[in-house]
One Martini backbone bead per residue (centre of mass of N, CA, C, O) as a GRO file, in nm:
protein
  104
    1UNK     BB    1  -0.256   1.522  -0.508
    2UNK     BB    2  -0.607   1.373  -0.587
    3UNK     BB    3  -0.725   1.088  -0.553
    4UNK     BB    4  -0.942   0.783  -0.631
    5UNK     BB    5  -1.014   0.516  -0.420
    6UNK     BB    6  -1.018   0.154  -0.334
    7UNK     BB    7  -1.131  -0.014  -0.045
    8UNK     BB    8  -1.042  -0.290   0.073
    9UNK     BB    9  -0.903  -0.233   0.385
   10UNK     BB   10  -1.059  -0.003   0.612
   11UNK     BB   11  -0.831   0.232   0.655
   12UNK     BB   12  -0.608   0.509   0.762
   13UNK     BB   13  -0.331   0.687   0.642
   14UNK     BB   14   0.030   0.758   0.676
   15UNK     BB   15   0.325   0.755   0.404
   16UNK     BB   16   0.635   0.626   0.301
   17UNK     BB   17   0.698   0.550  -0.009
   18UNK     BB   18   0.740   0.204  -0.129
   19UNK     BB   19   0.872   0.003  -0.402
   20UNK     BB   20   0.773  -0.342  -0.464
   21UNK     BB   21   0.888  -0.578  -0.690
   22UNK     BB   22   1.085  -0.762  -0.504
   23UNK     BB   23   1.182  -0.910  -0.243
   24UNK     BB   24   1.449  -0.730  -0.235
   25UNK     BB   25   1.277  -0.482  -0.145
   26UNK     BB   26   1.221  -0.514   0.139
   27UNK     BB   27   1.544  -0.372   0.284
   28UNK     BB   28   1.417  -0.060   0.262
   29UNK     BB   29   1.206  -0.106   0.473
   30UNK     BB   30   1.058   0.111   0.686
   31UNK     BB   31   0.926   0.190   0.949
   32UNK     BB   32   0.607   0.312   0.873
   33UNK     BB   33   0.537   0.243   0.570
   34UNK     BB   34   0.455   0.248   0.278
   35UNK     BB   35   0.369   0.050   0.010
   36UNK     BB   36   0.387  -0.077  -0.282
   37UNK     BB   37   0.288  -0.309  -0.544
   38UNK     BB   38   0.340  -0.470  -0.850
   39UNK     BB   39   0.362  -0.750  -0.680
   40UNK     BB   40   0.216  -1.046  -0.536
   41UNK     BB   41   0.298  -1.218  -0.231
   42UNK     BB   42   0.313  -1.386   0.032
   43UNK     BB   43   0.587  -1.256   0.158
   44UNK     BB   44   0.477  -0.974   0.249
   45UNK     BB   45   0.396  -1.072   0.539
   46UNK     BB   46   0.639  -1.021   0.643
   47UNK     BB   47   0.597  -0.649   0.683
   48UNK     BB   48   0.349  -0.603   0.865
   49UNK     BB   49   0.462  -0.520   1.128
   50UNK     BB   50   0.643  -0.219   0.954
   51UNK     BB   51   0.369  -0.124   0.839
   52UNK     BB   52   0.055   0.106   0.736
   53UNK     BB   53   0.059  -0.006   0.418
   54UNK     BB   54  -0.165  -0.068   0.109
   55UNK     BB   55  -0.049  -0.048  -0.264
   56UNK     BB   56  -0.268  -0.167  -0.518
   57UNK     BB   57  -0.366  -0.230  -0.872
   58UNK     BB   58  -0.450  -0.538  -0.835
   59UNK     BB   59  -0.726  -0.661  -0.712
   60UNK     BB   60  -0.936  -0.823  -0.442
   61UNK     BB   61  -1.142  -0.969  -0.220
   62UNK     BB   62  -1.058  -1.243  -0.258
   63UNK     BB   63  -0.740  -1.202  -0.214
   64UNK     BB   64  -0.497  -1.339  -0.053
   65UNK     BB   65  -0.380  -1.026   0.035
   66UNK     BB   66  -0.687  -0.932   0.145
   67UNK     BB   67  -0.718  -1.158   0.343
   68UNK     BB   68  -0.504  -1.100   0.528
   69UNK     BB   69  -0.508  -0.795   0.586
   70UNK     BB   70  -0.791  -0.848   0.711
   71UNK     BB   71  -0.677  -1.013   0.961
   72UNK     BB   72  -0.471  -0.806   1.058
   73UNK     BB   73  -0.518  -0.504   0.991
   74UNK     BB   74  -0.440  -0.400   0.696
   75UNK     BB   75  -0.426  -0.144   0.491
   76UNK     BB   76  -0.592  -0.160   0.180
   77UNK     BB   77  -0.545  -0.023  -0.144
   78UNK     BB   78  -0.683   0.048  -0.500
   79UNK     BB   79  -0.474   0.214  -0.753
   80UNK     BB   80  -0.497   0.319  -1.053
   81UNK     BB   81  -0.200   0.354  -1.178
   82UNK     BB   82   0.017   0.404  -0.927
   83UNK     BB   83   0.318   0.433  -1.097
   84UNK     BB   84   0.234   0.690  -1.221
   85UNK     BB   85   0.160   0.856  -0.965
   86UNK     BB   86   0.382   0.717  -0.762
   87UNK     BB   87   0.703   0.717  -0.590
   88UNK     BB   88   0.953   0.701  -0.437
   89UNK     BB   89   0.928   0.873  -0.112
   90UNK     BB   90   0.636   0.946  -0.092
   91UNK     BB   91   0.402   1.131   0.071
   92UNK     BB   92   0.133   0.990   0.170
   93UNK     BB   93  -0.237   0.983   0.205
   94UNK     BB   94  -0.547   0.823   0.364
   95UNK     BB   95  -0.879   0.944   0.323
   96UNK     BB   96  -1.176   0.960   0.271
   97UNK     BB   97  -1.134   0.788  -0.054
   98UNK     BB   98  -0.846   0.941  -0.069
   99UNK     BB   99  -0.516   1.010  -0.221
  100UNK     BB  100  -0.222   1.231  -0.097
  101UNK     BB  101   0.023   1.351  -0.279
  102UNK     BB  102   0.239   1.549  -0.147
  103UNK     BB  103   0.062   1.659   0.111
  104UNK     BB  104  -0.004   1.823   0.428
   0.00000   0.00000   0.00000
């Protein structure tokens, strides 16, 4: 399915959802996911090394994770109702301005 996101840091992706609910779910993350974050905390900027992207339901140009994403060159989209749509292990794409679920 194809759905229309918003770029926060304005870049595309592709790659397998990790769905982080909190700390404890960081040890899933394998090189190359994307995340989904269902809540955002300071502490995810520990996985921008190995992550390929992020996709957040809510957040703004001014949020914490918006600023340092911004500043590290880490792609952030924002869709609403992401939980809704998006499950663990699901292989999305973002390319100009839509988000590509389990479609090759």
């Amino acid at each position: 399915m194809k759905y229309g996101i918003e770029y926060i840091v304005k870049k595309d992706f592709l790659g397998t959802i990790k769905i982080i609910k909190n700390r404890s779910d960081f040890n899933k993350v394998n090189e190359n996911d994307i995340i989904l974050l269902l809540n955002t905390s300071p502490d995810v900027i520990l996985l921008f090394n190995k992550i390929k992207g992020v996709i957040i339901e809510i957040g703004g140009q001014t949020s914490h994770l918006t600023i340092i994403a911004r500043e590290s060159n880490m792609p952030l989209i924002r869709l609403n109702n992401a939980k809704e749509i998006i499950t663990d292990g699901d292989f999305v794409k973002v390319v100009e301005g839509n988000i590509y679920v389990n479609e090759n």
